[in-house]
C-alpha positions in Angstrom: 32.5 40.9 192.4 30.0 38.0 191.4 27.1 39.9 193.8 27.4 43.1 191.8 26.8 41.5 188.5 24.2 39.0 190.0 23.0 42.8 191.3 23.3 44.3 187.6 21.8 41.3 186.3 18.8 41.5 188.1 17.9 44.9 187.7 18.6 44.8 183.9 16.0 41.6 184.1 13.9 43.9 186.0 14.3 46.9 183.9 13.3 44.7 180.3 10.1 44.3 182.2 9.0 47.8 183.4 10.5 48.6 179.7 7.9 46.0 178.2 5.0 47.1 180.7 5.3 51.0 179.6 6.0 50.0 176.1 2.7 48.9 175.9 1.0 50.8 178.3 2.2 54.1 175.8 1.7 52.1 172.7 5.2 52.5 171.8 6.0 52.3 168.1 9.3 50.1 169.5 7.7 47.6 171.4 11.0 45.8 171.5 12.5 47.6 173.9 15.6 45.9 174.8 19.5 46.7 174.6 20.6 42.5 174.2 19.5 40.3 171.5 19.2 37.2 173.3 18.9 38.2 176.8 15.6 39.9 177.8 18.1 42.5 179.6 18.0 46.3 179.8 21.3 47.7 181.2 20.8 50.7 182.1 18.8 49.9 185.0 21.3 47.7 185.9 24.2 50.0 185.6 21.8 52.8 187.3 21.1 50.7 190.0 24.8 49.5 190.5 25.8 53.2 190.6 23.3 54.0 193.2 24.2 51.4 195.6 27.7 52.3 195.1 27.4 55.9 196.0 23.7 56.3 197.8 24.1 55.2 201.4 21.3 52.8 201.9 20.5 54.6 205.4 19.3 57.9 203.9 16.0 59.4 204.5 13.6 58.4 201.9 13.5 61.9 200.5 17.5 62.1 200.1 17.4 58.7 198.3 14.8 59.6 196.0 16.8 62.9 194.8 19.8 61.2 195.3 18.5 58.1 193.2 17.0 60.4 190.5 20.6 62.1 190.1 22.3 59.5 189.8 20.5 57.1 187.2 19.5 60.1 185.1 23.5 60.8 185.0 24.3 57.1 184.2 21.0 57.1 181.6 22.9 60.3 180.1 26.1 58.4 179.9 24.3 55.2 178.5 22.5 57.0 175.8 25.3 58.5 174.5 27.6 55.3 174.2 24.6 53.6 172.5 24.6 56.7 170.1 28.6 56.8 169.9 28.7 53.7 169.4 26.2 51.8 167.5 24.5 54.7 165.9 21.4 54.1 167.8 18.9 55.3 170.3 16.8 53.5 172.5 15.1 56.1 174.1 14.3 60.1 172.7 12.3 62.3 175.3 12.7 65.3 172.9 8.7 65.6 173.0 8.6 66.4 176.6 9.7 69.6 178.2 13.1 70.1 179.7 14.6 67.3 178.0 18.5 67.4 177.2 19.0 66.5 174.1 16.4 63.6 174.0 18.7 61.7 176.4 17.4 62.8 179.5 14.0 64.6 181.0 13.1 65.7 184.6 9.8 63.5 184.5 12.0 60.6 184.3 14.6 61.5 186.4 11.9 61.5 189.3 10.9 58.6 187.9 14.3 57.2 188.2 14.2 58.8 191.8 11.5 56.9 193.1 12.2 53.9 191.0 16.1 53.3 192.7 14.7 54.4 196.6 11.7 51.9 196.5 14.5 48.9 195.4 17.4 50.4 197.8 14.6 50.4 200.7 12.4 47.0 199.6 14.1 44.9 197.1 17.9 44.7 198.1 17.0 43.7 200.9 16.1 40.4 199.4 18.3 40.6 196.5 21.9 40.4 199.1 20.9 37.3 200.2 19.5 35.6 197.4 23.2 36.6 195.2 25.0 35.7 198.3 23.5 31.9 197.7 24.9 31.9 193.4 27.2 29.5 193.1 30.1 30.1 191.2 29.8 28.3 188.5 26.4 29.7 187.7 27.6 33.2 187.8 30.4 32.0 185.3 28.0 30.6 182.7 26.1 33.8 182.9 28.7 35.9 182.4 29.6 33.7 179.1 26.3 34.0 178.2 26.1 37.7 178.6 29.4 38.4 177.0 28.7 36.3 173.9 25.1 38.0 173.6 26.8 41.4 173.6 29.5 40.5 171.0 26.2 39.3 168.7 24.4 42.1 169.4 27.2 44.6 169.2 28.0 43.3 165.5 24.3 44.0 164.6 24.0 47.2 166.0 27.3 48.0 164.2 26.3 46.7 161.5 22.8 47.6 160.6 21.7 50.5 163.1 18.6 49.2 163.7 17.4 48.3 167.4 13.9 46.9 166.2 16.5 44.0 164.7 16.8 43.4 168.1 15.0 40.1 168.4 15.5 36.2 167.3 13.1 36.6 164.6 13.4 40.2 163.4 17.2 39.0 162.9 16.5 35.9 161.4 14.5 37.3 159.2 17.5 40.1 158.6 20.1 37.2 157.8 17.9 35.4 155.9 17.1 38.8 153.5 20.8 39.5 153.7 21.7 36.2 152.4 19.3 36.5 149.9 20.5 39.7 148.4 23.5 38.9 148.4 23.5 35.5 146.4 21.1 37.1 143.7 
């Protein structure tokens, strides 16, 4: 159990970054693009991932794990987006500008996206990954999942409470608390 979330872990790590690359590289009016306030961690490639090694076998053809891939992180991305909507009242992501999209959740161009994204890290990086989660202790696996459950809890309660993911950083929540504060004692 420890290996899949070292596994989710990683590709959540992973995900924050290719977030923070195409945030920039599209100029992105949310350039925080991240679902954990602490935690530079983007679950939904995690949980993509995670579903893909569950149910892809790793021994398909390139061109089945690319379709395969695609279908199922756009499913999970579908199921993501609408928890985070359910939810918290927010959305991360909206592709209701490009064609095809349903409902802003999900869009073709992504999902081969997705596709080529999951076979390239089925085929090249878990292949490094097994090993290196294998070698976790215990105990460091523990403190991460404290770490991770109490950044959720924190992040949960803002989401809840102010419906804002650009909050979604040390100082823009700071800076929140310390206007909240403010407000409140005039």
């Amino acid at each position: 159990m420890s290996r899949w979330f070292l596994y989710i872990f990683f590709y959540s790590l992973a995900g924050y970054g290719l977030e923070k690359v195409f945030a920039r590289a599209v100029r992105s009016e949310h350039q925080i693009r991240k679902c954990f306030l602490l935690l530079p961690l983007c679950p939904v490639y995690g949980l993509s991932m995670a579903a893909v090694l569950a149910l892809v076998p790793a021994d398909s053809g390139l061109p089945a794990l690319i379709l395969a891939g695609g279908a199922v992180c756009t499913a999970v991305e579908y199921l993501v987006h609408l928890f985070y909507d359910a939810v918290f009242g927010v959305r991360f992501w909206d592709y209701s500008l490009l064609p095809g999209h349903l409902g802003g959740r999900i869009c073709p161009q992504f999902a081969l996206i997705w596709g080529g994204l999951s076979a390239a890290a089925v085929r090249w990086i878990q292949p490094l990954l097994e090993p290196a989660a294998a070698a976790v202790p215990p105990a460091a696996v523990l403190v991460l999942w404290m770490v991770l459950a109490a950044d959720c809890v924190l992040t949960s309660a803002l989401l809840r409470q102010y419906r804002n993911i650009d909050l979604l950083s040390l100082r823009a929540a700071s800076a929140q608390a310390r206007a909240s504060s403010q407000s409140s004692t005039s």
